[in-house]
C-alpha positions in Angstrom: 93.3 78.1 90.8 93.2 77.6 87.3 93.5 81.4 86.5 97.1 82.1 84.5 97.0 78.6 83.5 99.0 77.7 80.5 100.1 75.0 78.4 104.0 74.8 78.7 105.2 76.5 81.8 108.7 76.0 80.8 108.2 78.5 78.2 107.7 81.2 81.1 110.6 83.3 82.9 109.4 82.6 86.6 112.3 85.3 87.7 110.7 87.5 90.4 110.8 91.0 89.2 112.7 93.5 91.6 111.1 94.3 95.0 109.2 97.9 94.0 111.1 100.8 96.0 107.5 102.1 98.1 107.9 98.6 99.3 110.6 99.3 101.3 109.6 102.5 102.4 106.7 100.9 103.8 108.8 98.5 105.9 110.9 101.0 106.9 108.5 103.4 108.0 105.7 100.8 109.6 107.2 97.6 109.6 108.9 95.6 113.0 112.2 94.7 112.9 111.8 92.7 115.7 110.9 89.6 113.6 107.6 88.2 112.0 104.2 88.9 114.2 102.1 86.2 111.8 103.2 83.7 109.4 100.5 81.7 107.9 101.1 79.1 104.8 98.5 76.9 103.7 96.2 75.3 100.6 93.2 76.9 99.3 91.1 73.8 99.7 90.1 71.2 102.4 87.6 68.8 100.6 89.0 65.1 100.1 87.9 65.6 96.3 90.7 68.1 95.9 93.6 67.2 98.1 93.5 63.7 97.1 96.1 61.2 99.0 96.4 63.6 101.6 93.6 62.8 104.0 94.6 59.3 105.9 92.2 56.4 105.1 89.2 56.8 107.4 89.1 60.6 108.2 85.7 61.5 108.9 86.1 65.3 109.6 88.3 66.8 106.6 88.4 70.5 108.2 89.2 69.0 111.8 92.2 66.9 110.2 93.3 70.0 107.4 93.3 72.2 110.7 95.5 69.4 112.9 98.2 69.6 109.8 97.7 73.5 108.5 97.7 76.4 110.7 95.5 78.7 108.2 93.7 78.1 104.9 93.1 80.9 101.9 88.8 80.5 102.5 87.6 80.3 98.7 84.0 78.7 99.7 83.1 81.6 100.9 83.2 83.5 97.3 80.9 81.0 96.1 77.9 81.4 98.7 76.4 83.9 101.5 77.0 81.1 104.3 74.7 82.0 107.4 76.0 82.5 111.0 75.3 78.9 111.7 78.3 77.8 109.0 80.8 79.9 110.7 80.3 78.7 114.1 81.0 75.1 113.0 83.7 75.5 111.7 85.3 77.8 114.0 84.4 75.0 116.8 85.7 72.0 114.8 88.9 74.4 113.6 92.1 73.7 115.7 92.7 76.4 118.5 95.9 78.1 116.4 94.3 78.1 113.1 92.9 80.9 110.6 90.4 81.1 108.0 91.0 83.9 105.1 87.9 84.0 103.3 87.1 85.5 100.1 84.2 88.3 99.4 81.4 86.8 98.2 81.4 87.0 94.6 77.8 88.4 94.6 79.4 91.9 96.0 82.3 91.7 93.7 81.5 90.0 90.8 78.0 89.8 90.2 76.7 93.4 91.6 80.8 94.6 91.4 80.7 96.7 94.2 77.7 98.7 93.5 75.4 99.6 96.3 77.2 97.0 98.3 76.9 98.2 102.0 74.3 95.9 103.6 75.5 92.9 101.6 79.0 93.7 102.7 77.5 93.9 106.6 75.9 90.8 106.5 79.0 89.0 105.2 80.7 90.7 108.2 78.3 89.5 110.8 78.4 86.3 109.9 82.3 86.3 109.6 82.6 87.0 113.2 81.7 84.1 114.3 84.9 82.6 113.6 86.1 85.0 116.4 90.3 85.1 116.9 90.4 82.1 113.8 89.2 84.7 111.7 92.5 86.2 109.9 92.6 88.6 107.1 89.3 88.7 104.2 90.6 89.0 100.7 88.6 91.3 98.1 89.3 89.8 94.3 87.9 91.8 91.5 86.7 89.9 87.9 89.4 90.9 85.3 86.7 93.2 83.6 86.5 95.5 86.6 88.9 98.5 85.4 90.9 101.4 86.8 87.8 104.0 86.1 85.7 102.2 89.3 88.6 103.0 91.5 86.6 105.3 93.3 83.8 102.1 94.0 86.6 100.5 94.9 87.8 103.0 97.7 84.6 103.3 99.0 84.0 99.5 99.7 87.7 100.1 101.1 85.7 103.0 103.5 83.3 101.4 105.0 85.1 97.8 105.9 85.6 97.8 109.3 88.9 99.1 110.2 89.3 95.9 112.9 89.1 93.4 110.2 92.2 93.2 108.5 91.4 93.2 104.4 93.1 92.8 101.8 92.6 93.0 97.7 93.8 91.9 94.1 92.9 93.4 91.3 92.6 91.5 87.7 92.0 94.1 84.8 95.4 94.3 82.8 95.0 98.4 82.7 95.9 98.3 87.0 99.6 97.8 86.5 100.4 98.9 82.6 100.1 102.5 83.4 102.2 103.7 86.2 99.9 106.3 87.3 97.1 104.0 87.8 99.4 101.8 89.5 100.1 104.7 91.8 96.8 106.0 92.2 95.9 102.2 93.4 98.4 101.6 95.8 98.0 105.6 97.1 94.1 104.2 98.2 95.5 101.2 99.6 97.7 102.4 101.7 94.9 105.2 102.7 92.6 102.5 103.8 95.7 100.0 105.2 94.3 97.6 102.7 96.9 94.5 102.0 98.3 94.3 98.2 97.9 91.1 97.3 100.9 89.4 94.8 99.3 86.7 92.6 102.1 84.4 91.3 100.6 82.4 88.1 102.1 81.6 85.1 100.3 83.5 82.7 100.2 86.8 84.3 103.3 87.9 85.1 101.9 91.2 85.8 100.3 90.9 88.6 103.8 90.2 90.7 103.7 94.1 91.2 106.5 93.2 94.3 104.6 96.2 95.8 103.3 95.9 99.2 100.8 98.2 100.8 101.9 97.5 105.0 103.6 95.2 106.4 101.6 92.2 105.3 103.0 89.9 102.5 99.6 88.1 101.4 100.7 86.2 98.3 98.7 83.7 96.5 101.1 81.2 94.9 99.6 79.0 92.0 102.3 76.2 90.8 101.5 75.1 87.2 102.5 70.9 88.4 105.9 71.3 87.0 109.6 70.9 88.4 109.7 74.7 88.3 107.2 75.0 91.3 109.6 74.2 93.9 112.7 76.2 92.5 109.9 78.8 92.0 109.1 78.5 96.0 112.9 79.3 96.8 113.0 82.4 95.1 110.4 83.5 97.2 111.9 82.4 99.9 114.7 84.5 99.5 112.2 87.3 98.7 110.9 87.3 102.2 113.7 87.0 103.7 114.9 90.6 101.7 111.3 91.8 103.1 112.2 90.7 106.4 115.5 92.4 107.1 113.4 95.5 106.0 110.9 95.1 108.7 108.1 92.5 106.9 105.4 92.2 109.7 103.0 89.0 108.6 103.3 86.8 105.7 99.9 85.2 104.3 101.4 82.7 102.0 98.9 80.8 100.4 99.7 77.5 97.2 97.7 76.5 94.7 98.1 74.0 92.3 96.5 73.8 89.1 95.6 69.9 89.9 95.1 70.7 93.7 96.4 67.1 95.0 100.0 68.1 95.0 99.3 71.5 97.0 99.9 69.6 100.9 103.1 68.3 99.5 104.4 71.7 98.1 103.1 73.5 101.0 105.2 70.7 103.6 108.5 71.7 101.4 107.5 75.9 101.5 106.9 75.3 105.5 110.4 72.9 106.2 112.6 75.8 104.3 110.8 78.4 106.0 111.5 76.5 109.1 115.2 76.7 108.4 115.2 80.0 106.9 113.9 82.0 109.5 114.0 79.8 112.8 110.3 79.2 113.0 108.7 76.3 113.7 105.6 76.1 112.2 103.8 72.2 112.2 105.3 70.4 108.2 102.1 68.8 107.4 101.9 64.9 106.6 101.5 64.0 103.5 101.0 60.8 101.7 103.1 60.0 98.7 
């Protein structure tokens, strides 16, 4: 994920602002304080082209052996194409029996007709989508940075008519969502409306859009590292960030690491997933990873 890219990322203050005060309201009022229900942390890619050195020599099925290391993957092939029925059924039967796909709204509903007279698109893309059954985990909705504050109301009624059993979950681009505080509340009032997931985009050049404002009890953050020392410091902060979220009653956590050259993604994901491990007793697979 190239987006927020820049040139010297130790020029940037990668400090995580303070965790927004609706956020713990939201905890406290729907959260579980009985520990984590779903904790999902994985790359946004599974082709050999990408995640180079990770696959061992011979693999000849890259989504059965990303599945047998990962528990979940953030779905970004989706975004790209309307894959048929057919698509989603293969990979759901070559997916591991624990594993989750979050895929991404086609970019033809967001981006190309940006949510305009949407519906039966959005209910083919739904269709299809089912086939991955219990692997499918939550969709994410991410709007081009052009799409502004005044189509909020296109915005809430996508939000509408998703199915209500399919957990979403959205990100918003356009600079104007979180310099005005009023937008900013008028968005998160509509996503909390719709239980729609706030997602937190962590990338060097838009420090804005770590609002630290959840919507539910769902942390879905999309981490891009910028292939510098800082990445992993970086990933302890927000591991000390959950952990704050989790005292207040943080349900699921959707955590999800780019990289702006995607090879070194399995090998920051092993080191989020053994701290985690410790952190919070879980014992989720470390994946291999070749050096």
């Amino acid at each position: 994920m190239k987006f927020g890219k820049v040139e010297h990322p130790e020029n940037i203050d990668f400090n995580l602002p303070k965790t927004h005060p609706d956020t713990i309201k939201v905890l406290n009022d729907k959260g579980n304080n009985g520990g984590f229900k779903d904790v999902r942390i994985g790359c946004a890619k599974w082709n050999r082209k990408d995640l180079k050195n990770f696959y061992p020599r011979g693999t000849k099925d890259e989504l059965k052996y990303y599945s047998s290391q990962f528990n979940s993957i953030e779905f970004n092939g989706s975004f790209y194409r309307m894959y048929e029925e057919e698509q989603f059924k293969k990979w759901y039967e070559k997916a591991d029996d624990d594993f989750k796909f979050f895929p991404k709204v086609p970019r033809l509903i967001s981006h190309l007709k940006r949510l305009n007279e949407t519906e039966e698109l959005t209910d083919d893309f739904i269709k299809n989508l089912l086939q991955l059954k219990e692997k499918l985990g939550t969709v994410f909705l991410q709007m081009p940075e052009n799409f502004a504050p005044k189509f909020l109301e296109r915005l809430d009624s996508f939000f509408e008519h998703w199915p209500k059993e399919i957990p979403l979950s959205a990100e918003v681009r356009h600079e104007d969502w979180y310099a005005d505080e009023t937008v900013a509340n008028e968005f998160y009032d509509v996503l909390k409306k719709r239980d729609v997931a706030h997602i937190i985009t962590d990338t060097a050049g838009r420090r804005d859009l770590i609002h630290m404002r959840l919507s539910n009890p769902t942390a879905f953050i999309r981490y891009n590292g910028a292939n510098h020392s800082s990445d992993y410091t970086r990933l302890d902060d927000w591991l000390d960030r959950l952990e704050e979220w989790h005292k207040e009653g943080l349900e699921n956590v959707y955590f999800f690491i780019h990289q702006n050259v995607e090879e070194a993604s399995p090998l920051l994901s092993a080191y989020f997933i053994e701290k985690f491990n410790k952190r919070f007793k879980t014992d989720i697979q470390i994946p291999k990873t070749l050096k």
